[in-house]
N, C-alpha and C positions, 0 to 999 in steps of 0.2 A: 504494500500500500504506500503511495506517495503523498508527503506530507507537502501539502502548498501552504506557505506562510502568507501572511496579509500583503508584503511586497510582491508577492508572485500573481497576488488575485488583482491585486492596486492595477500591473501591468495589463495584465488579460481585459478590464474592464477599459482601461485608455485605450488598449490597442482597436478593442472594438467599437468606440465612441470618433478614434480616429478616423478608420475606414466610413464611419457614417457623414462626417465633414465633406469629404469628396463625392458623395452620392449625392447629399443636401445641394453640392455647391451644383453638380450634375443635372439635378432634376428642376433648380433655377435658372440656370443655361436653355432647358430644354422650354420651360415654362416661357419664357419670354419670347423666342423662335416662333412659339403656337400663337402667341399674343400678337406679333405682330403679324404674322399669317393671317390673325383674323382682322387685324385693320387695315390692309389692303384690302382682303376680300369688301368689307365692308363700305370700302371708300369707292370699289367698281361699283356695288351694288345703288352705292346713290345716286352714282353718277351714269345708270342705264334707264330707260325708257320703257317699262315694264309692258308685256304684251296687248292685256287689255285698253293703256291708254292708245297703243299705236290703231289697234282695232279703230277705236273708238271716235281719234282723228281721221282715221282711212274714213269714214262714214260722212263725217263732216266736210270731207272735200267731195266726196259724194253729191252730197247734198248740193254745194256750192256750185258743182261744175252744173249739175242739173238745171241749177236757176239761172248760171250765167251763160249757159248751151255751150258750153266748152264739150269739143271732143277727145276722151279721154284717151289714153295709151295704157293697151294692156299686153 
C-alpha cells in the first residue's frame, strides 16, 4: 500500500486544476469564434430583403404597370 502524504495530494489537485486553465482558456477562444459567426450572420440577415416583401412589391409594380399600360418583360 502506498502512503500519499498531503504534499503529494497538494500536487495531484494543482496538476489537475492546471490542465483545466487551458481548456477554460480553450473553450473562450472557441466561444467568441461562435459569437462573432453569429454577428455576421446576423448583420447579412438585416441587410437582405426577405421573400414575402419582394413578393409583395413584385404585385405592386403589377399593379402600377396595369394602370400606366406599361408593357411588361417577362
Amino acid at each position: 500500500m502506498t502512503k500519499i502524504t498531503i504534499n503529494d495530494l497538494g500536487k495531484m489537485i494543482k496538476d489537475g486544476f492546471d490542465g483545466q486553465d487551458k481548456k477554460f482558456a480553450q473553450a473562450a477562444g472557441e466561444r467568441k469564434g461562435l459569437k462573432q459567426g453569429q454577428e455576421k450572420i446576423e448583420l447579412r440577415l438585416s441587410n437582405v430583403a426577405y421573400r414575402f416583401e419582394l413578393q409583395e412589391l413584385q404585385q405592386r409594380v403589377i399593379i402600377l404597370e396595369k394602370k400606366m399600360k406599361v408593357k411588361t418583360k417577362k
